[in-house]
C-alpha positions as CSV (number, residue, x, y, z in Angstrom):
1,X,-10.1,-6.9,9.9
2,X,-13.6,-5.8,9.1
3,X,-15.0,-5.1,5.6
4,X,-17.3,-2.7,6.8
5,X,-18.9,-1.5,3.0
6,X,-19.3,2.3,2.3
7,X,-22.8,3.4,1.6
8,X,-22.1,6.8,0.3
9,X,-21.6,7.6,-3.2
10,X,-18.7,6.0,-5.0
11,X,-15.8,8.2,-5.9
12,X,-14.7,6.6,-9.0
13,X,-16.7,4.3,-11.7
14,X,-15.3,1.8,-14.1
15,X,-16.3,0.7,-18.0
16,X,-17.8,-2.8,-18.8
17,X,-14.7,-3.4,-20.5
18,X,-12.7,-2.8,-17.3
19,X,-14.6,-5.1,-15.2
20,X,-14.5,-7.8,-17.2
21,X,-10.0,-7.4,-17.2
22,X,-10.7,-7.2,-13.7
23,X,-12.5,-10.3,-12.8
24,X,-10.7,-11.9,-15.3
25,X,-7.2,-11.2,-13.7
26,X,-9.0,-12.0,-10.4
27,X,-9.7,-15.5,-11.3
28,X,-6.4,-16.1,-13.1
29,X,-4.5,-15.1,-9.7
30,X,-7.1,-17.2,-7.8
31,X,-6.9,-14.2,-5.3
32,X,-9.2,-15.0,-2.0
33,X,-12.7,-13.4,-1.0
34,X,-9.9,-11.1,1.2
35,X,-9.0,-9.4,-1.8
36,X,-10.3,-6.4,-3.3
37,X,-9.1,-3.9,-5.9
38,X,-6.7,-1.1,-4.4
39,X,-7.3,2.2,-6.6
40,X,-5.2,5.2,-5.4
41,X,-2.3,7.6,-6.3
42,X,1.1,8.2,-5.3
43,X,3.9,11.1,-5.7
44,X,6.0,10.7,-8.9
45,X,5.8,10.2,-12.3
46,X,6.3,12.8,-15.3
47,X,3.4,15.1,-13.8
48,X,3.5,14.8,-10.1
49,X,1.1,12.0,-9.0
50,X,1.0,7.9,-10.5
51,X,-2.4,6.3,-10.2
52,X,-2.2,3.0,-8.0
53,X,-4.6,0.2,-9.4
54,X,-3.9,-3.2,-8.0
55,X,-5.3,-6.4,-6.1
56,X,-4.8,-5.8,-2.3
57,X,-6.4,-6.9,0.8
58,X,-7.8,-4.0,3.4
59,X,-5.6,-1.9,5.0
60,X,-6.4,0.6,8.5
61,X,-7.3,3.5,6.6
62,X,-9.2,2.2,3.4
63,X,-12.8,2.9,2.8
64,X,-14.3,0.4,1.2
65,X,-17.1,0.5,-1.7
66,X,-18.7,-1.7,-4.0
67,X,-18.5,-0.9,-7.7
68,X,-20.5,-3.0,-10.1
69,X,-20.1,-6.5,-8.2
70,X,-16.0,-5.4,-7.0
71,X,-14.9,-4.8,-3.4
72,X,-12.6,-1.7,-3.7
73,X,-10.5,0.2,-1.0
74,X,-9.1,3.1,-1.2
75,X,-7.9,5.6,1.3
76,X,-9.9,8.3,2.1
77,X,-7.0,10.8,1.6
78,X,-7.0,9.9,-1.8
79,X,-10.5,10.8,-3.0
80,X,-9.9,14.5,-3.6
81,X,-7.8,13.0,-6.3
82,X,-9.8,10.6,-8.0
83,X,-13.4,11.8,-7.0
84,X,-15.4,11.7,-10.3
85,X,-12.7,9.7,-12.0
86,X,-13.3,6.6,-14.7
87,X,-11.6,3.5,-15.2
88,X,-11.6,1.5,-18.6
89,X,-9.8,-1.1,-20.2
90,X,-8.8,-1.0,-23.8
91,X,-7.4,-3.9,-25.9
92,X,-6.4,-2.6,-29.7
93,X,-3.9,-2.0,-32.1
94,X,-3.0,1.7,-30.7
95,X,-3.4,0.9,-27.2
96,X,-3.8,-1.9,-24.2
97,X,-4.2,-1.6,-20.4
98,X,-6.1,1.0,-18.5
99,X,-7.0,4.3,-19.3
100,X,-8.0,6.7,-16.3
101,X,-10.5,9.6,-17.6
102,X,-9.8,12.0,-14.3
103,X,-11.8,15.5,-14.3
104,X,-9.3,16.4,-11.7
105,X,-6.6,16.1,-13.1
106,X,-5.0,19.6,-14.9
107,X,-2.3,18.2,-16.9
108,X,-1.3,14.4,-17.8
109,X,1.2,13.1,-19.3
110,X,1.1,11.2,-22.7
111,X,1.5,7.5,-21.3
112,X,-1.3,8.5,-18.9
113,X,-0.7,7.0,-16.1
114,X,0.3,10.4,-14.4
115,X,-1.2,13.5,-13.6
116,X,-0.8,17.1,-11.6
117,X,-3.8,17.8,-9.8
């Protein structure tokens, strides 16, 4: 399969913090040059849509991008969703893991990990 990068503009951006979780769970996995960070959403959760945020290699329908140094694919479907959206990592008394920031989104719920667009 081809890793044919898009040029256009990125649909979603992610923190310093967040890139540095992400290659760091990159090299801990010792995941090969095939793999690339899989960002999209899918039906359920408390307020309708789950965001998917994982290691994956490229599938058929993924556009791929490059976001500060990481291969990413995502399916185009999914970028009415997400368009606009940031990714960021926190690590502190209140709270650890990713938060998604999604202009998009109308109503999340309080773990934050769903939404209703």
């Amino acid at each position: 399969m081809s890793v044919d990068i898009v040029t256009k503009a990125v649909p979603v951006s992610f923190t310093e913090s967040a890139i540095m979780q992400l290659n760091r769970i990159f090299k801990e996995e010792n995941l090969s040059v095939n793999h690339g960070i899989r960002i999209g959403v899918k039906g359920g959760g408390c307020s309708g849509f789950s965001y998917i945020l994982g290691f994956d290699e490229q599938k058929d329908k993924d556009e791929v991008y490059e976001i500060n140094g990481l291969k990413v694919f995502m399916e185009k479907s999914h970028s009415i969703y997400l368009i606009g959206m940031e990714i960021d990592w926190k690590d502190d008394l209140d709270n650890r893991g990713f938060i998604f920031t999604n202009p998009n989104a109308k109503e999340t719920c309080g773990c934050g990990t769903s939404f209703s667009a």
